[in-house]
N, CA, C, O and CB atoms as a CASP TS submission, in Angstrom:
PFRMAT TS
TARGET T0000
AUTHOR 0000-0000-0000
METHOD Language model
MODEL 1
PARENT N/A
ATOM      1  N   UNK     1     -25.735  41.575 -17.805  1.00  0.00           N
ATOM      2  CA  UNK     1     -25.528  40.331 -17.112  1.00  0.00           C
ATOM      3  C   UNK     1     -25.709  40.571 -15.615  1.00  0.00           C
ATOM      4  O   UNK     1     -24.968  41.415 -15.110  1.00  0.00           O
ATOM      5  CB  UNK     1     -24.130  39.748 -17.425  1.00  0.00           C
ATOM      6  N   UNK     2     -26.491  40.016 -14.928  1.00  0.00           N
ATOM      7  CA  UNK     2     -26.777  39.841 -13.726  1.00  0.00           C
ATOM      8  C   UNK     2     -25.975  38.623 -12.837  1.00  0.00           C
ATOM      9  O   UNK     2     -25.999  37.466 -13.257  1.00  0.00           O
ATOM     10  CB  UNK     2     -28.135  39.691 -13.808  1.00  0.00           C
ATOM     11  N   UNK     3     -25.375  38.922 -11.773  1.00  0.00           N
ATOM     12  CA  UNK     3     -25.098  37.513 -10.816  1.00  0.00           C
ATOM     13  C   UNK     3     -25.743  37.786  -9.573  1.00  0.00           C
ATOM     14  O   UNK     3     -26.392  38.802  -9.323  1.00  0.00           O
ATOM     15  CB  UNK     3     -23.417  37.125 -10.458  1.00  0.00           C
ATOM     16  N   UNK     4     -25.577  37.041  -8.978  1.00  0.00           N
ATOM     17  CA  UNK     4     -26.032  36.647  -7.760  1.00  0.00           C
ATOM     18  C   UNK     4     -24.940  36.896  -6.225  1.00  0.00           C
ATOM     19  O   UNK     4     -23.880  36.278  -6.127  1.00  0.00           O
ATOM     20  CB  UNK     4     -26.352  35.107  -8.082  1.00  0.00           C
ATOM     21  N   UNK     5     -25.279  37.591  -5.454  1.00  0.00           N
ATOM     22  CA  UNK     5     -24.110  37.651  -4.411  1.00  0.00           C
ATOM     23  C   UNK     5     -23.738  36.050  -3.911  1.00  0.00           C
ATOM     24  O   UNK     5     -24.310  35.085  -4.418  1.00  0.00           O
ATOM     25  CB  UNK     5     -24.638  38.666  -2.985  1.00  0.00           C
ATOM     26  N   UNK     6     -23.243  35.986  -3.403  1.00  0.00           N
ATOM     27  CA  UNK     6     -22.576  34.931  -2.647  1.00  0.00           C
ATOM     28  C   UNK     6     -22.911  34.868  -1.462  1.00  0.00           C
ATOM     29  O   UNK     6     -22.670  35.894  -0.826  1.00  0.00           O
ATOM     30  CB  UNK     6     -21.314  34.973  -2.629  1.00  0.00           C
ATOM     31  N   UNK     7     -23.554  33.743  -0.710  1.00  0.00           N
ATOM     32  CA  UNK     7     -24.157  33.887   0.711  1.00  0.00           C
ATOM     33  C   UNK     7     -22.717  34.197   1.304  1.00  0.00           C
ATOM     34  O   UNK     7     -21.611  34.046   0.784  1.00  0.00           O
ATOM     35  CB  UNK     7     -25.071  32.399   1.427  1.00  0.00           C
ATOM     36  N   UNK     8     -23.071  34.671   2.537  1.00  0.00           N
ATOM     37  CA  UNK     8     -21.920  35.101   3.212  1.00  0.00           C
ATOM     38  C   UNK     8     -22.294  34.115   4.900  1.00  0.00           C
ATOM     39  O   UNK     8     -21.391  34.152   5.737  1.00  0.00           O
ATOM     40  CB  UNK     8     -21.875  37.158   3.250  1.00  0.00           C
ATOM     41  N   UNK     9     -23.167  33.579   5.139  1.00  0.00           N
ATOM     42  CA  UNK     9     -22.666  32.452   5.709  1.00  0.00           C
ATOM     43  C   UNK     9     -22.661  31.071   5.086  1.00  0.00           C
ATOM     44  O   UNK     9     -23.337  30.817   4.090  1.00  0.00           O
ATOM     45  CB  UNK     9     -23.252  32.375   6.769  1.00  0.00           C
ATOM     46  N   UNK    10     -21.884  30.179   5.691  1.00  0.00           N
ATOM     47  CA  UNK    10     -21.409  28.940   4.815  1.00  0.00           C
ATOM     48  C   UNK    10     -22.547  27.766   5.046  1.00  0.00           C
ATOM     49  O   UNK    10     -23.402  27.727   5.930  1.00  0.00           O
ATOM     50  CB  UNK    10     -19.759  28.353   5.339  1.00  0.00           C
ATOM     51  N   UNK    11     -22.287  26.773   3.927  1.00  0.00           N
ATOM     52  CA  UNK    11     -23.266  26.054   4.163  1.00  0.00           C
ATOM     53  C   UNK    11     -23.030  25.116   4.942  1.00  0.00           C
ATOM     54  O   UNK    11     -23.859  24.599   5.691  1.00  0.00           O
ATOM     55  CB  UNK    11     -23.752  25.677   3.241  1.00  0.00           C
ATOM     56  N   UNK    12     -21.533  24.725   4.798  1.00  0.00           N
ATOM     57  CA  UNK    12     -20.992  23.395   5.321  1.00  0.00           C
ATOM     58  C   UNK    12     -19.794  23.968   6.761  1.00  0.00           C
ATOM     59  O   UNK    12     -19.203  25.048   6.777  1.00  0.00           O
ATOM     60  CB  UNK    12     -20.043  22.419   3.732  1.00  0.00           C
ATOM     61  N   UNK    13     -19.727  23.046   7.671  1.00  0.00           N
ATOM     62  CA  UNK    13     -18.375  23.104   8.570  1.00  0.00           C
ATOM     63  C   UNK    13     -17.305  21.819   8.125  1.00  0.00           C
ATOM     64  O   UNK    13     -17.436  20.674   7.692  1.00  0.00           O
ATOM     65  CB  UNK    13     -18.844  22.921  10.371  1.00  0.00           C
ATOM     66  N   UNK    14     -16.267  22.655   8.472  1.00  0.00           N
ATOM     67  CA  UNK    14     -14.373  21.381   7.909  1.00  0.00           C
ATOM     68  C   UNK    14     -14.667  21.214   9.492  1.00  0.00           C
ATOM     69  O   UNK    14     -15.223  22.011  10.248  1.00  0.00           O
ATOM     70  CB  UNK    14     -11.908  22.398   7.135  1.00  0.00           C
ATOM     71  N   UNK    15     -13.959  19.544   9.848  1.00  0.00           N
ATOM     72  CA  UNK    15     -13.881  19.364  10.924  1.00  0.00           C
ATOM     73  C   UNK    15     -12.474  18.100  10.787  1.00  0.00           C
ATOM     74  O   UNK    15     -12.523  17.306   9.847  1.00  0.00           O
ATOM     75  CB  UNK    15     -15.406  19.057  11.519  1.00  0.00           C
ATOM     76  N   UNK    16     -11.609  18.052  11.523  1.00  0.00           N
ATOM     77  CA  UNK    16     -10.641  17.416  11.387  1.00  0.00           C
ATOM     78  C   UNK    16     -11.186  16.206  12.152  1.00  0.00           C
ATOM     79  O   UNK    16     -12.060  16.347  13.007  1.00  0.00           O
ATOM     80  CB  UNK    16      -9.417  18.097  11.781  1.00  0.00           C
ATOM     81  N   UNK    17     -10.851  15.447  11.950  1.00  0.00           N
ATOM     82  CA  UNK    17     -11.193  13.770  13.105  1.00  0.00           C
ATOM     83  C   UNK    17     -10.124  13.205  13.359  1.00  0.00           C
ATOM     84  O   UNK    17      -9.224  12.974  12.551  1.00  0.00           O
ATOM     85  CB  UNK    17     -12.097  12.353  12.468  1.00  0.00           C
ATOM     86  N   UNK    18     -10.147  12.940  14.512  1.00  0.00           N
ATOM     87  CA  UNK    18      -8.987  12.204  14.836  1.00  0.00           C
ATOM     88  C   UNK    18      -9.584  10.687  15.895  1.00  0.00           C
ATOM     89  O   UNK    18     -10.537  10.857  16.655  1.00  0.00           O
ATOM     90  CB  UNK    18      -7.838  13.436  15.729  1.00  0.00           C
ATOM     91  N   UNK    19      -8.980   9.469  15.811  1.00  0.00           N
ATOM     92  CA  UNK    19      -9.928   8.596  16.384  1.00  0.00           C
ATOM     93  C   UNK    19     -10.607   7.667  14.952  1.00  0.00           C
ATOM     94  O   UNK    19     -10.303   7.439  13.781  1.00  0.00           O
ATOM     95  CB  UNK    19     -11.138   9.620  17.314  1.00  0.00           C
ATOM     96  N   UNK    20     -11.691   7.339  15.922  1.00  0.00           N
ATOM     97  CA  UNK    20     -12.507   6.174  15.431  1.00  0.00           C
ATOM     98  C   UNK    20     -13.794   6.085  16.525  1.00  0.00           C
ATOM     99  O   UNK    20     -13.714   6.093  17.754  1.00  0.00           O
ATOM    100  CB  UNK    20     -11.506   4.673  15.391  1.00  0.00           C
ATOM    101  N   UNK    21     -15.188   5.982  15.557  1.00  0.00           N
ATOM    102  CA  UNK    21     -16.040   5.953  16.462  1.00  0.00           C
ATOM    103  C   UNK    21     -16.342   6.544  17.603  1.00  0.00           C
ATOM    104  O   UNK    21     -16.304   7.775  17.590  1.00  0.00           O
ATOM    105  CB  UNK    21     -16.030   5.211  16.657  1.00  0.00           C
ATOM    106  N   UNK    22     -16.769   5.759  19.061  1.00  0.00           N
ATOM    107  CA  UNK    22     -16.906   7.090  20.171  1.00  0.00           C
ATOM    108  C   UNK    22     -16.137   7.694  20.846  1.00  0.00           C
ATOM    109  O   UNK    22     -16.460   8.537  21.683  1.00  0.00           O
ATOM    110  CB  UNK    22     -17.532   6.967  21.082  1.00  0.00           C
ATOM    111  N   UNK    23     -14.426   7.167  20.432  1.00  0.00           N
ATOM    112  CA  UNK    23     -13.223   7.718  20.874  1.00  0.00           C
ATOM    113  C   UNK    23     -12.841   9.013  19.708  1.00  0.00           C
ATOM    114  O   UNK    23     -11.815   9.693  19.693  1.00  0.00           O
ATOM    115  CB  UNK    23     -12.040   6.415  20.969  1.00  0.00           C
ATOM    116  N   UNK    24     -13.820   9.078  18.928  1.00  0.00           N
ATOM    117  CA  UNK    24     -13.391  10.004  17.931  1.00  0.00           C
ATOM    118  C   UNK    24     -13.463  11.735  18.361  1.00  0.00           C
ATOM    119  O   UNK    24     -14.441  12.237  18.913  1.00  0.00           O
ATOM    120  CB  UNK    24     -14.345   9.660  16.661  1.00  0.00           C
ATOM    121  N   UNK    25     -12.072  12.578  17.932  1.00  0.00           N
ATOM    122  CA  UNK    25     -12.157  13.415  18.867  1.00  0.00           C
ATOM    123  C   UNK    25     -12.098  14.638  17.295  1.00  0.00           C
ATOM    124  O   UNK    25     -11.307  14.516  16.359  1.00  0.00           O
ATOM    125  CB  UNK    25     -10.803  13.274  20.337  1.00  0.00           C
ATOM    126  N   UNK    26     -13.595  16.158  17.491  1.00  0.00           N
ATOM    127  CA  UNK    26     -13.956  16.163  16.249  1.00  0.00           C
ATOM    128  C   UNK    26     -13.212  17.891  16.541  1.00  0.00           C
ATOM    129  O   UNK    26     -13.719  18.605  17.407  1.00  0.00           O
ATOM    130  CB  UNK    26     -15.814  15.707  15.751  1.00  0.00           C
ATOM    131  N   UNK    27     -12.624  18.132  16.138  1.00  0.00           N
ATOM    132  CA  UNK    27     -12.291  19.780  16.052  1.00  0.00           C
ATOM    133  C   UNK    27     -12.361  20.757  14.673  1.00  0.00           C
ATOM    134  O   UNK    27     -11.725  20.567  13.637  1.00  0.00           O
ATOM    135  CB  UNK    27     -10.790  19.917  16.491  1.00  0.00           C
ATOM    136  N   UNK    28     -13.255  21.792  14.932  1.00  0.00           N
ATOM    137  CA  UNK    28     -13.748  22.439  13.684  1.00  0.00           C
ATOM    138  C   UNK    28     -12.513  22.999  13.036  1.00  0.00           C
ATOM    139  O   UNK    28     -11.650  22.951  13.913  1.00  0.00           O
ATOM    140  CB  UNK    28     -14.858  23.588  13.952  1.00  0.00           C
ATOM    141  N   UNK    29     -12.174  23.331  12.320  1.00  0.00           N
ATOM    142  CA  UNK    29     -10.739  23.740  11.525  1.00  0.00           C
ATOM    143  C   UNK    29     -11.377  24.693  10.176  1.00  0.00           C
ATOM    144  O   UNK    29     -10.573  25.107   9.341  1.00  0.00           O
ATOM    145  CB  UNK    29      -9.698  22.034  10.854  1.00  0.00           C
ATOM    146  N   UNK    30     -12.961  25.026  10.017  1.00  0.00           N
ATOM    147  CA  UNK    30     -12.945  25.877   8.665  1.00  0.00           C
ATOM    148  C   UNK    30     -14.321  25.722   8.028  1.00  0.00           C
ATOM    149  O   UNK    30     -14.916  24.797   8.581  1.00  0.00           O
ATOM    150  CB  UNK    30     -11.753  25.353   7.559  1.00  0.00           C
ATOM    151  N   UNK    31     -14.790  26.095   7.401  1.00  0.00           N
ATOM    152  CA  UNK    31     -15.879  26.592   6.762  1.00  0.00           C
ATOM    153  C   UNK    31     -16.144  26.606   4.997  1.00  0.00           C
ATOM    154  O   UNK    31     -15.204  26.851   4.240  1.00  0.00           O
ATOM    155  CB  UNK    31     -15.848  27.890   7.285  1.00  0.00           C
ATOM    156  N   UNK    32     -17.521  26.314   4.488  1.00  0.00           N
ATOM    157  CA  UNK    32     -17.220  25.726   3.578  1.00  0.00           C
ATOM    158  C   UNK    32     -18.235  26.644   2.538  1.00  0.00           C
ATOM    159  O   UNK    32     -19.273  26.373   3.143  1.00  0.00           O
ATOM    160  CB  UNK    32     -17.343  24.175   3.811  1.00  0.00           C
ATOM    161  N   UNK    33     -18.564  27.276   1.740  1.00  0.00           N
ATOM    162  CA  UNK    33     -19.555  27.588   0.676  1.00  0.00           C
ATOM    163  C   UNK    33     -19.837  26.481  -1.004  1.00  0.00           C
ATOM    164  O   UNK    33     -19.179  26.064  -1.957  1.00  0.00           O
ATOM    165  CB  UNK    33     -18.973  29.160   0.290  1.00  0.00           C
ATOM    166  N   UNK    34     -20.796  26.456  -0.642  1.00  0.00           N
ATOM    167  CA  UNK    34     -21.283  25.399  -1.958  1.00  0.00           C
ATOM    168  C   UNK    34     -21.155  26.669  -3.257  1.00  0.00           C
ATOM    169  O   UNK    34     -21.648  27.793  -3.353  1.00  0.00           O
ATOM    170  CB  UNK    34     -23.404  24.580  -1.721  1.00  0.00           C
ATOM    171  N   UNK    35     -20.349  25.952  -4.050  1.00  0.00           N
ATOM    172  CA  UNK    35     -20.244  26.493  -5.497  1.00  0.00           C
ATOM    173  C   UNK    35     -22.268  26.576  -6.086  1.00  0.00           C
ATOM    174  O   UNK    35     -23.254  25.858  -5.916  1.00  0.00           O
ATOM    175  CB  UNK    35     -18.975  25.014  -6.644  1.00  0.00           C
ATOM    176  N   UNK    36     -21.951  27.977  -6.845  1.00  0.00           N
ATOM    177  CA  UNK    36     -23.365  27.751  -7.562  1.00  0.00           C
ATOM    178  C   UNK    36     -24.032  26.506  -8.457  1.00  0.00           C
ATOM    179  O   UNK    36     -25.163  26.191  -8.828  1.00  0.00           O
ATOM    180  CB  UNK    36     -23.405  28.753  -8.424  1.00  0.00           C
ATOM    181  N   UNK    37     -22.790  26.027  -8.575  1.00  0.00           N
ATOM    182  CA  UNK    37     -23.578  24.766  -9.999  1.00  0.00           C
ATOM    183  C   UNK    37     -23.511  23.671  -8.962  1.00  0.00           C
ATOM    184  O   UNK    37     -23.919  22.654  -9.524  1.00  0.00           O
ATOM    185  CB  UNK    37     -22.390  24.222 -11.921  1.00  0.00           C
ATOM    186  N   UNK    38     -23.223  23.431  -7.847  1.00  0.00           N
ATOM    187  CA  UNK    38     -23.424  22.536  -6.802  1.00  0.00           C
ATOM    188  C   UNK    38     -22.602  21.716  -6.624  1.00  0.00           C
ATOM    189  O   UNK    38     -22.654  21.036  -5.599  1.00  0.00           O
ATOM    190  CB  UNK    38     -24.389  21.949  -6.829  1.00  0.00           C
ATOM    191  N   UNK    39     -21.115  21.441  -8.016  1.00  0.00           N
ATOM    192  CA  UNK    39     -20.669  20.893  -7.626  1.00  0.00           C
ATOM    193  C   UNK    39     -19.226  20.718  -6.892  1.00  0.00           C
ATOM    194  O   UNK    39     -18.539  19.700  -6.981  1.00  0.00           O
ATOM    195  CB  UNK    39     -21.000  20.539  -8.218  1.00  0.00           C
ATOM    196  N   UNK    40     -18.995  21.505  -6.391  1.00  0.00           N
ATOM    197  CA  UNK    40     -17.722  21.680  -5.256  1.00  0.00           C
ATOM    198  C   UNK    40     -18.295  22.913  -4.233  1.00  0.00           C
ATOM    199  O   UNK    40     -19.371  23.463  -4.001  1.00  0.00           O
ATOM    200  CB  UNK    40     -15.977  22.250  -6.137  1.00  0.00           C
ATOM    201  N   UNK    41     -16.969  22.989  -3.799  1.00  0.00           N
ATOM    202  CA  UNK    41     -17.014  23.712  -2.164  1.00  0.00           C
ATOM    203  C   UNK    41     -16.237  24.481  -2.491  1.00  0.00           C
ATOM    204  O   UNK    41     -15.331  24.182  -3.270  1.00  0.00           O
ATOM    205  CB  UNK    41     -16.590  22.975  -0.710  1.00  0.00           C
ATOM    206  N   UNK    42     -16.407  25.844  -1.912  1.00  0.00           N
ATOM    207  CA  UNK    42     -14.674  26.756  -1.991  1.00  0.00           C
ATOM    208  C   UNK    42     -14.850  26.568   0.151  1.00  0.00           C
ATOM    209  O   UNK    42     -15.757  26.587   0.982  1.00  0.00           O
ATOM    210  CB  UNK    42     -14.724  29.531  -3.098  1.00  0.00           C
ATOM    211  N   UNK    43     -13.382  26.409   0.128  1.00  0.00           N
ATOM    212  CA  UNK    43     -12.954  26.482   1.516  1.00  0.00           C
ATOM    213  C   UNK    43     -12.575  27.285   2.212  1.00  0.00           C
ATOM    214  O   UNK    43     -11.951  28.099   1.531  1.00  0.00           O
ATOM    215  CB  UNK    43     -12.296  25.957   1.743  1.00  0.00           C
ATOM    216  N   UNK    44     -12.583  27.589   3.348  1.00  0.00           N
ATOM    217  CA  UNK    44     -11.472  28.654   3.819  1.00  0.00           C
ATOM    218  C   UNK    44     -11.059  27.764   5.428  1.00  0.00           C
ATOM    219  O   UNK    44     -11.850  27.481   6.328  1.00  0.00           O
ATOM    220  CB  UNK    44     -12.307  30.667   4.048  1.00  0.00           C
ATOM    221  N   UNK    45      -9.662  27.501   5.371  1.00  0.00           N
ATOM    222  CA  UNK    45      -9.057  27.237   6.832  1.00  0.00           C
ATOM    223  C   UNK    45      -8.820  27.904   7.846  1.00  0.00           C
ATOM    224  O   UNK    45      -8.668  29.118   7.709  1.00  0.00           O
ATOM    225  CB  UNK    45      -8.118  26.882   6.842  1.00  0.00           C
ATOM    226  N   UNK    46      -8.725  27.316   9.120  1.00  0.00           N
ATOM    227  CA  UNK    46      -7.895  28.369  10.229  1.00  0.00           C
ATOM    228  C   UNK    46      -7.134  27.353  10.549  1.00  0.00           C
ATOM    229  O   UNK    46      -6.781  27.601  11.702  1.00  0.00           O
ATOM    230  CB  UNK    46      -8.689  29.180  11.644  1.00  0.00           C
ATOM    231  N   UNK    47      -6.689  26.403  10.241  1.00  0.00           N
ATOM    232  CA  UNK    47      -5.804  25.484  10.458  1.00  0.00           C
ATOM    233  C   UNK    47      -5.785  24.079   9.479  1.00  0.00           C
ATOM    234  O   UNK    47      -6.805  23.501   9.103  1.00  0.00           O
ATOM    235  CB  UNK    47      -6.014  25.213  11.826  1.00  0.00           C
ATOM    236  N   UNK    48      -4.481  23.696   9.176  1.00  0.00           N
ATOM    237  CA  UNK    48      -4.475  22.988   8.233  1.00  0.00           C
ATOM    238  C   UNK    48      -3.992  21.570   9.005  1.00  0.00           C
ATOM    239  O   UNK    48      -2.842  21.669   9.432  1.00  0.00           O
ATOM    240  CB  UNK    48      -3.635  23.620   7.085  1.00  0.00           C
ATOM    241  N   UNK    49      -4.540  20.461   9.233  1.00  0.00           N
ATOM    242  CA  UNK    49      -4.377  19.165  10.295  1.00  0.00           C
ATOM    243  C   UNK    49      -3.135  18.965   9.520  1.00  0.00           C
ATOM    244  O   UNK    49      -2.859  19.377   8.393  1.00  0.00           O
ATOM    245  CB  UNK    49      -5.665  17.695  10.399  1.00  0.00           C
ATOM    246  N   UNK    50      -2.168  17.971  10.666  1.00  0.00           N
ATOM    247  CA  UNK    50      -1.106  17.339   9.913  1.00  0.00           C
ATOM    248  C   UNK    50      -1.263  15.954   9.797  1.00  0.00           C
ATOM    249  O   UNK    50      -0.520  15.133   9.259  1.00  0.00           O
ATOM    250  CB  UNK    50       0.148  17.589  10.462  1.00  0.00           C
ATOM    251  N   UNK    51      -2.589  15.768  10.514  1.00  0.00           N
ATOM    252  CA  UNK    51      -2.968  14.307  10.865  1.00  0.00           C
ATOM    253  C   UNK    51      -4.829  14.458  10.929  1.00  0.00           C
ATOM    254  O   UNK    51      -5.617  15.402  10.989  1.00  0.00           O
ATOM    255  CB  UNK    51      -2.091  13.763  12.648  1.00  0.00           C
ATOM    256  N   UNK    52      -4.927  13.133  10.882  1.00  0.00           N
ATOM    257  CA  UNK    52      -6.533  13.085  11.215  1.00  0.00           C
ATOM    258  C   UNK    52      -6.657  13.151   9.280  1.00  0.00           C
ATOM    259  O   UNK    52      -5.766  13.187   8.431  1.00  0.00           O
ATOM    260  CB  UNK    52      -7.419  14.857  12.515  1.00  0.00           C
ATOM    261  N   UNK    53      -8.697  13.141   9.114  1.00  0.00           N
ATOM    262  CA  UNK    53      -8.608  13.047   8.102  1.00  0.00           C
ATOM    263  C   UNK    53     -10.024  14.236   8.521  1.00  0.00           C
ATOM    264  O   UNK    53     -10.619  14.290   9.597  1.00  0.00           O
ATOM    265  CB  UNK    53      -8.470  11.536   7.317  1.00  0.00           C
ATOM    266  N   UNK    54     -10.287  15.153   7.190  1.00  0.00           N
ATOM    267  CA  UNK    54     -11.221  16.639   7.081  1.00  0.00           C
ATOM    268  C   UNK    54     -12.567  15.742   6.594  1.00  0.00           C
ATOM    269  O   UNK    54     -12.750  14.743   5.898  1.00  0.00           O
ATOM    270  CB  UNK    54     -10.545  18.148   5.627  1.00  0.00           C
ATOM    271  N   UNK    55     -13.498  16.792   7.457  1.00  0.00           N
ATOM    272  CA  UNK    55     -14.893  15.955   7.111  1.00  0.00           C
ATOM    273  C   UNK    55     -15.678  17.050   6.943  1.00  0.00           C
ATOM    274  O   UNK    55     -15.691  17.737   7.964  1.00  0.00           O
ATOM    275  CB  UNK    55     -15.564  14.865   8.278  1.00  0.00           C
ATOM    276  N   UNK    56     -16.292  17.453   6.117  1.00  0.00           N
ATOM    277  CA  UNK    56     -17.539  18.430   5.524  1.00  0.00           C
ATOM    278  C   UNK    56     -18.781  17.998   6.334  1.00  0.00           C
ATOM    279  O   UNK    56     -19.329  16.902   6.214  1.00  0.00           O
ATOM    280  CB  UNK    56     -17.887  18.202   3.729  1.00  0.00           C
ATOM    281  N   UNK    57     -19.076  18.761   6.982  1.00  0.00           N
ATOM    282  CA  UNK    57     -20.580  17.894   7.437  1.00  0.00           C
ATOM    283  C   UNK    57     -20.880  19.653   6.999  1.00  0.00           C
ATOM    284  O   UNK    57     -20.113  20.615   6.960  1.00  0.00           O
ATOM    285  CB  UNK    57     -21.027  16.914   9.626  1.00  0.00           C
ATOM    286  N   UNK    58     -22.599  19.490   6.663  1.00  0.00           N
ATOM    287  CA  UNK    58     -23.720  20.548   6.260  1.00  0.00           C
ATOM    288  C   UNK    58     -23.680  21.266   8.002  1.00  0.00           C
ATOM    289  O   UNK    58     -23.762  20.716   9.101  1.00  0.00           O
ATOM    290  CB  UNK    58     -25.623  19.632   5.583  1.00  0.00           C
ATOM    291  N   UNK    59     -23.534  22.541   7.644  1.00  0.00           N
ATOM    292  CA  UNK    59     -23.580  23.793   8.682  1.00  0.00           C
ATOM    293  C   UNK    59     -24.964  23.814   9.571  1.00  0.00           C
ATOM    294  O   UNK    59     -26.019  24.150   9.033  1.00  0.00           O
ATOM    295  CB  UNK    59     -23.493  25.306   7.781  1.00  0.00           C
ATOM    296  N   UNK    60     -24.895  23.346  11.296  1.00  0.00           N
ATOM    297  CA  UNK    60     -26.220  23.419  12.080  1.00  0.00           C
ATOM    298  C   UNK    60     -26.698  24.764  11.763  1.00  0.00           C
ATOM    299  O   UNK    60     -26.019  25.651  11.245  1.00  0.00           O
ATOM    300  CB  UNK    60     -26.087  23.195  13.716  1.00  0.00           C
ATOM    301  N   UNK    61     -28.004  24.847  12.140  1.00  0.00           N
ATOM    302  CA  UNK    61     -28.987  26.313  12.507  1.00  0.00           C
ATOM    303  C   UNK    61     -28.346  26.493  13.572  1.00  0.00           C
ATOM    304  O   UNK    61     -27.896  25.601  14.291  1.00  0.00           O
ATOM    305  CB  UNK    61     -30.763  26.302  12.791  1.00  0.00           C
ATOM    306  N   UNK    62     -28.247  27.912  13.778  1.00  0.00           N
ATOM    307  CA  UNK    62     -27.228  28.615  15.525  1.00  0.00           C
ATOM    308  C   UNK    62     -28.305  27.537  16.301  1.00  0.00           C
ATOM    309  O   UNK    62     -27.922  26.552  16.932  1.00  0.00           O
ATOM    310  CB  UNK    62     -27.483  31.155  16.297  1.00  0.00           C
ATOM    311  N   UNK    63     -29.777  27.946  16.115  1.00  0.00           N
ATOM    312  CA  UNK    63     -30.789  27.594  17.213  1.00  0.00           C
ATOM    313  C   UNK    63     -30.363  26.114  17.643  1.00  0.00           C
ATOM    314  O   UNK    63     -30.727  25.840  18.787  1.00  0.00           O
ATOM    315  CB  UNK    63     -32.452  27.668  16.644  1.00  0.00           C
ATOM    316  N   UNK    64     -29.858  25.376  17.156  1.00  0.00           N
ATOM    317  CA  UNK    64     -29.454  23.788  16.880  1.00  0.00           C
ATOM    318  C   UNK    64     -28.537  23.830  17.717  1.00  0.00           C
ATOM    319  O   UNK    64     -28.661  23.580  18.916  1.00  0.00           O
ATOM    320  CB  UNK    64     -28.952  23.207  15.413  1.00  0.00           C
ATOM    321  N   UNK    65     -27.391  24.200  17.065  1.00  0.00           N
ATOM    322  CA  UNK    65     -25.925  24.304  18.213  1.00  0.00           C
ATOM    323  C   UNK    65     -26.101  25.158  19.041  1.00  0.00           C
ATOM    324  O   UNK    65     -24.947  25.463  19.341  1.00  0.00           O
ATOM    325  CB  UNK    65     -24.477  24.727  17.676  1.00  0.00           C
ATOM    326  N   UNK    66     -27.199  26.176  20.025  1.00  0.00           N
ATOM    327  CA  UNK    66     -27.178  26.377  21.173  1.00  0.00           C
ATOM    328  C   UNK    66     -27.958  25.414  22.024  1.00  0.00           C
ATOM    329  O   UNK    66     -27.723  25.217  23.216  1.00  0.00           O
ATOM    330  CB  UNK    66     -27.488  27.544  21.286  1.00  0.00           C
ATOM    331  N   UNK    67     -29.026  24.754  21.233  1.00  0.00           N
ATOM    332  CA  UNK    67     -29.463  23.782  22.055  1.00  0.00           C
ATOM    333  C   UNK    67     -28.462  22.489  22.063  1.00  0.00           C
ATOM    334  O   UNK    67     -28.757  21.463  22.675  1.00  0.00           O
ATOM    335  CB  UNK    67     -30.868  23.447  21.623  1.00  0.00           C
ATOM    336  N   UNK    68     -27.257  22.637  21.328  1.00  0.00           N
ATOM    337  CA  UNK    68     -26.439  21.166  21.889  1.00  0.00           C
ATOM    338  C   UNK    68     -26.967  20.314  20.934  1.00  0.00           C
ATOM    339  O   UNK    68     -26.505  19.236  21.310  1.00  0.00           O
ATOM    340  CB  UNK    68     -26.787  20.509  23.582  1.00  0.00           C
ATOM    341  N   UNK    69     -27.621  20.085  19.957  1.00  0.00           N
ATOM    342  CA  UNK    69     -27.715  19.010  18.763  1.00  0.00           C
ATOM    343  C   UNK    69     -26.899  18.986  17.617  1.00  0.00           C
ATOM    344  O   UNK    69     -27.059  18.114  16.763  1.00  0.00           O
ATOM    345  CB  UNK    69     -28.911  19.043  18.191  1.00  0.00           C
TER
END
């Protein structure tokens, strides 16, 4: 039986939100890997919000977030 390693960077970023729209204030809180069969995430936190609500957005290219997009 053969598996497959596990990427070791993530696909997705956790980001807590707090706000609404362009008052919305976005702080990263954790990191996300897509399960092989695609359908869930395993997580890992560095902080767990007591407020706000967690948003998965898909992980930029570095090249992306040094240019600021």
């Amino acid at each position: 039986m053969t598996s497959k390693s596990k990427p070791t960077v993530p696909s997705h970023s956790v980001y807590v939100v707090e706000g609404e729209g362009d008052r919305a204030f976005w702080t990263k809180v954790g990191s996300a890997w897509r399960h092989d069969d695609g359908d869930g995430f395993n997580l890992k936190l560095t902080a767990l919000p007591i407020d706000g609500r967690l948003v998965i957005r898909k992980a930029k290219a570095k090249s992306d977030r040094e240019a600021g997009q």
